[in-house]
C-alpha positions, 0 to 999 in steps of 0.5 A, spaced: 785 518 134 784 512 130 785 506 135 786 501 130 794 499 130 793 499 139 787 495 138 790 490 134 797 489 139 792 489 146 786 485 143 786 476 144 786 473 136 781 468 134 786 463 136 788 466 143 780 466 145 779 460 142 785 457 147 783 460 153 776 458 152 777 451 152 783 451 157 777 454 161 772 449 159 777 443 160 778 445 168 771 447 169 769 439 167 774 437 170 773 440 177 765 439 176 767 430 175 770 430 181 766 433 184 760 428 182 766 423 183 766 425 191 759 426 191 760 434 193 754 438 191 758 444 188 759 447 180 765 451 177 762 456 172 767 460 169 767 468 172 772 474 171 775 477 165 775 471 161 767 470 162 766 477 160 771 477 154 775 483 157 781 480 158 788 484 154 792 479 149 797 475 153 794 476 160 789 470 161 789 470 168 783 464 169 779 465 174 774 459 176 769 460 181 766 453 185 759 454 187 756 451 193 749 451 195 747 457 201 745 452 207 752 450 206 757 450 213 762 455 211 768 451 214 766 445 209 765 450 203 772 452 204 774 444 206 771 441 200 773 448 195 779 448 196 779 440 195 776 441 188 782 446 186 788 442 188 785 435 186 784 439 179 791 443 178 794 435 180 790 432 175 792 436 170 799 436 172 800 443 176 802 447 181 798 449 187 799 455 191 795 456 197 792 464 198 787 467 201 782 474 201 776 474 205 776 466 205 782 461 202 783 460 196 788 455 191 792 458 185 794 453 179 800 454 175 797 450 169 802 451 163 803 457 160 796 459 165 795 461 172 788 460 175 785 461 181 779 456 184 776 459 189 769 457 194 764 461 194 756 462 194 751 460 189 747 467 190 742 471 186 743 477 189 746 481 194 742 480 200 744 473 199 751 475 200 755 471 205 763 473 203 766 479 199 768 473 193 761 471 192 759 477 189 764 477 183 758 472 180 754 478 181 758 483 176 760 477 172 752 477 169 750 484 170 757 486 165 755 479 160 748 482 160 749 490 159 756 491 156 755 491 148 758 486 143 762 493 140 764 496 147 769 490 149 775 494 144 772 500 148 773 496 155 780 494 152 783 501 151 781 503 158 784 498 161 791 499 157 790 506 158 790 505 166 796 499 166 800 504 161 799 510 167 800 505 173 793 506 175 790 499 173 788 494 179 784 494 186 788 491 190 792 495 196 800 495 191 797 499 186 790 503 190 788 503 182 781 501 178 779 494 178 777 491 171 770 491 174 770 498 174 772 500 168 767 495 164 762 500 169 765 506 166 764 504 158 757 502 160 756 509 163 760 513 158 760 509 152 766 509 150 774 510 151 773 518 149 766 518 153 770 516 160 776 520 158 771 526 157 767 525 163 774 524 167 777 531 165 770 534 168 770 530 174 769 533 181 771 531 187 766 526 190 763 525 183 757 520 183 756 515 178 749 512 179 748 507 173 742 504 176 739 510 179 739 508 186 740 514 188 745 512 194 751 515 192 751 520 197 752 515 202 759 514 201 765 519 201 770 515 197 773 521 192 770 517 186 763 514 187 761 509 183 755 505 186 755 498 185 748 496 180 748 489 183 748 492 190 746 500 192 750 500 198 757 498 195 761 504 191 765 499 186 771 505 187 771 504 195 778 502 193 781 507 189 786 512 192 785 520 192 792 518 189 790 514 183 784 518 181 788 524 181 793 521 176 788 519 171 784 525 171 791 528 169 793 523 164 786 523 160 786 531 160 794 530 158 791 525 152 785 529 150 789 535 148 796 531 146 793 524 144 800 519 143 800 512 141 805 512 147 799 512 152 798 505 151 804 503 152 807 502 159 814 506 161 820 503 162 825 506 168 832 505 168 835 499 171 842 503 170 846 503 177 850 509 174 846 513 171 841 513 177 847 514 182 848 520 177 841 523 178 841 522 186 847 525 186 845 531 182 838 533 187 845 535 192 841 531 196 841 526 202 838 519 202 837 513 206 835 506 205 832 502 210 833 494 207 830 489 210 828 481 208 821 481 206 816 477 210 813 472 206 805 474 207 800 476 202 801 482 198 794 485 201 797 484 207 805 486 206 803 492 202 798 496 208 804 494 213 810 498 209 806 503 208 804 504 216 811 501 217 814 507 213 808 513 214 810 511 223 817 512 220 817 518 218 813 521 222 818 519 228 823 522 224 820 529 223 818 530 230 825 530 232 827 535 226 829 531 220 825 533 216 822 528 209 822 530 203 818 524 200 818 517 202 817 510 198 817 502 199 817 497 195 818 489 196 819 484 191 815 480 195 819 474 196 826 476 199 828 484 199 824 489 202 826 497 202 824 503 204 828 510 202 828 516 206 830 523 202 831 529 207 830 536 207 835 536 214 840 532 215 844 535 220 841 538 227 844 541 232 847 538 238 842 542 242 834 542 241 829 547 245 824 544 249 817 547 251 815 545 259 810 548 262 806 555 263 808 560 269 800 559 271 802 552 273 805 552 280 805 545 281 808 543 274 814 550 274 816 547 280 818 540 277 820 543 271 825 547 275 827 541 279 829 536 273 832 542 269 835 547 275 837 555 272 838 552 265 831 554 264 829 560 261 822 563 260 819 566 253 812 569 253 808 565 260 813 559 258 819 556 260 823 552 256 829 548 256 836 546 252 836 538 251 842 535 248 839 531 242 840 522 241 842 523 235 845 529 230 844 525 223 838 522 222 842 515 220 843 515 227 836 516 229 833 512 225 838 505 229 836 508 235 828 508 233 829 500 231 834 498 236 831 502 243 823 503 241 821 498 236 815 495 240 813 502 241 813 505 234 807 501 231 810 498 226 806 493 221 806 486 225 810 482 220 816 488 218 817 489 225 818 481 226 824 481 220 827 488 222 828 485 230 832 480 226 836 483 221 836 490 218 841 495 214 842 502 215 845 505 207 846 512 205 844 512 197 851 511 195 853 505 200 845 501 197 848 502 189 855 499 191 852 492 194 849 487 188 841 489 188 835 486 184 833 490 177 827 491 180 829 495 186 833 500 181 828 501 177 824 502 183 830 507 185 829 511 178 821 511 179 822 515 185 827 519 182 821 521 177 814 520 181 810 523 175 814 520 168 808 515 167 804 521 166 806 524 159 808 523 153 812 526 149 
């Protein structure tokens, strides 16, 4: 297939790269001024895709690392790091957002740019490491070293290809191959078609040992790449059995149909009727759990759905509402949401519960005299009718929230906003209330889970 045209829709122009070059320049004189100014020991440098090179046309997310010496207190790093970042973006008339990974960081909303200023350590090796950002130095200089001139349009077809496929991006939200990842597969494989073969052949627990290390053993993630600036880190720690499994998929798609259309990212219906039409043809039963969306980072809002929605459903199918899949999603601002599609909606009034075995006096004998002559025995057991809370899940799912919340071990921050205020919806009440376009594209994908994998 002939990369061509795709390489010159994802690739930066001349101009691009000059823009973003400078800007990138601009801020790191900036912070490095003010730095001498207030006679802070520190130096901005310049990491991230942009420093590589590997960034996709339109998509120059900034990022500026503030270097501080190793004998520094990691309270003045964080104090004086993030000095530097709000004085920069003001100097430049931005807009500073305050966010947080292993330590604080600050965002900048400069123009048309966002950048992230962030403190860390000026290490030279892993030994030296002192928080999880700092080894992005690390993987700055080993792909500026290793990955050749040729190879950045490889990088950029990969990465295109995993945003086309959903599969691009470490963090939690998406379970996904970070960048750095990717620039290790083409460096490994040495190009697009290479990883895409190797791909499709990948067995589970694959290890790939650039610097033969000879540590992949020691980890038991579905994807081992082990770090070359640091044996005892798997640069896949992060990607999900999920994920991996959608992108071998997709290569093994690509490599017997290759289509332009891989490159490009699938687009979900933002058509209430049409969506409603689809539920409505599964002749099945669906319930949204909406609620507001807590204001945390998404690193912590996402975890939280996930074990939120997971404790749900295990909950509902121990009392015989069976699921049949389940999903959330938050705009990560004002909405957040969680459906349910049920394989059993209505349940008898009656359940059948299981006491204790015939061999157990002591226990017989308390069964017996909570439940009296109602009891029967099947085998050595007895067992019992009980009357149900609820027939309906709906009515389930209002009594979990309102009479056992503390109890059911949802995630922190959900658990505060579904205390406030929740609504219980069946699909078609949710698709008659006024909805983000998000969510009903969010809807559309849950209708077709595997749509991001073919082309037709």
């Amino acid at each position: 297939m002939d990369y061509t045209k795709i390489l010159n829709n994802i690739k930066p122009t001349k101009k691009e790269k000059e823009k973003v070059t400078s800007f990138a320049k601009k801020l790191i004189k900036t912070i490095n001024q003010i730095a001498n100014q207030k006679n802070i020991k520190a130096e901005a440098i310049l990491v991230g895709s942009i420093a590589k090179g590997t960034w996709l046309a339109g998509e120059a997310d900034i990022d500026i690392f503030i270097k501080f010496p190793l004998d520094t207190p990691q309270e003045k790093l964080k104090k004086e790091g993030l000095q530097l970042g709000y004085e920069c973006i003001k100097n430049l008339k931005g807009q500073p957002e305050e966010r947080y990974a292993s330590h604080p960081y600050v965002t900048g909303h400069i123009g048309e740019y966002e950048v992230d200023f962030v403190p860390c350590y000026d290490i030279k090796e892993a030994s030296q490491l002192k928080s999880a950002v700092d080894r992005t130095i690390l993987h700055t200089r080993y792909i500026k070293k290793h990955l050749k001139k040729e190879q950045i349009k490889e990088v950029l077809l990969l990465k295109k290809f995993m945003k086309a496929i959903k599969a691009y991006g470490s963090e939690f939200k998406v379970g996904g191959f970070a960048g750095y990842l990717c620039e290790l597969l083409i460096i490994a494989y040495g190009n697009f078609q290479g990883v895409l073969e190797a791909a499709s052949k990948w067995r589970k627990g694959q290890i790939i040992d650039i610097e033969g290390y000879g540590t992949g053993g020691n980890f038991e993630d579905p994807l081992i790449v082990v770090d070359p600036t640091d044996k005892k880190r798997n640069v896949a720690s992060a990607l999900t059995q999920q994920k991996l499994s959608e992108f071998i998929i997709a290569a093994r798609n690509f490599l017997e149909n290759p289509k332009i259309g891989y490159f490009k990212e699938i687009e979900y219906s933002r058509d209430k009727e049409e969506i409603q039409e689809k539920f409505k043809e599964r002749e099945g039963e669906c319930l949204i759990l909406k609620f507001k969306s807590p204001r945390a980072p998404p690193d912590t809002l996402y975890p939280q759905l996930k074990k939120s929605m997971d404790t749900l459903v295990s909950h509902l199918s121990k009392e015989g509402f069976k699921v049949n899949r389940s999903s959330y999603w938050s705009d990560e601002k004002k909405n957040a949401l969680i459906i349910f599609e049920f394989e059993t909606w209505k349940l008898p009034r009656y359940k059948k519960h299981m006491g204790p075995t015939v061999w157990s006096r002591k226990h017989t004998k308390r069964f017996h005299k909570k439940y009296g002559d109602k009891i029967w025995i099947e085998g050595d057991r007895l067992f019992v009718e009980k009357k149900r809370k609820a027939t309906k899940p709906d009515l389930y799912l209002k009594i979990l929230l309102s009479e056992r919340i503390n109890q059911l071990g949802l995630g922190k921050h959900i658990k505060k906003e579904l205390k406030k205020e929740y609504k219980i919806l069946d699909i078609n009440e949710y698709l008659e209330t006024r909805q983000p376009p998000e969510a009903l594209e969010f809807l559309d994908e849950f209708l077709n889970p595997g749509k991001h994998l073919w082309r037709s």
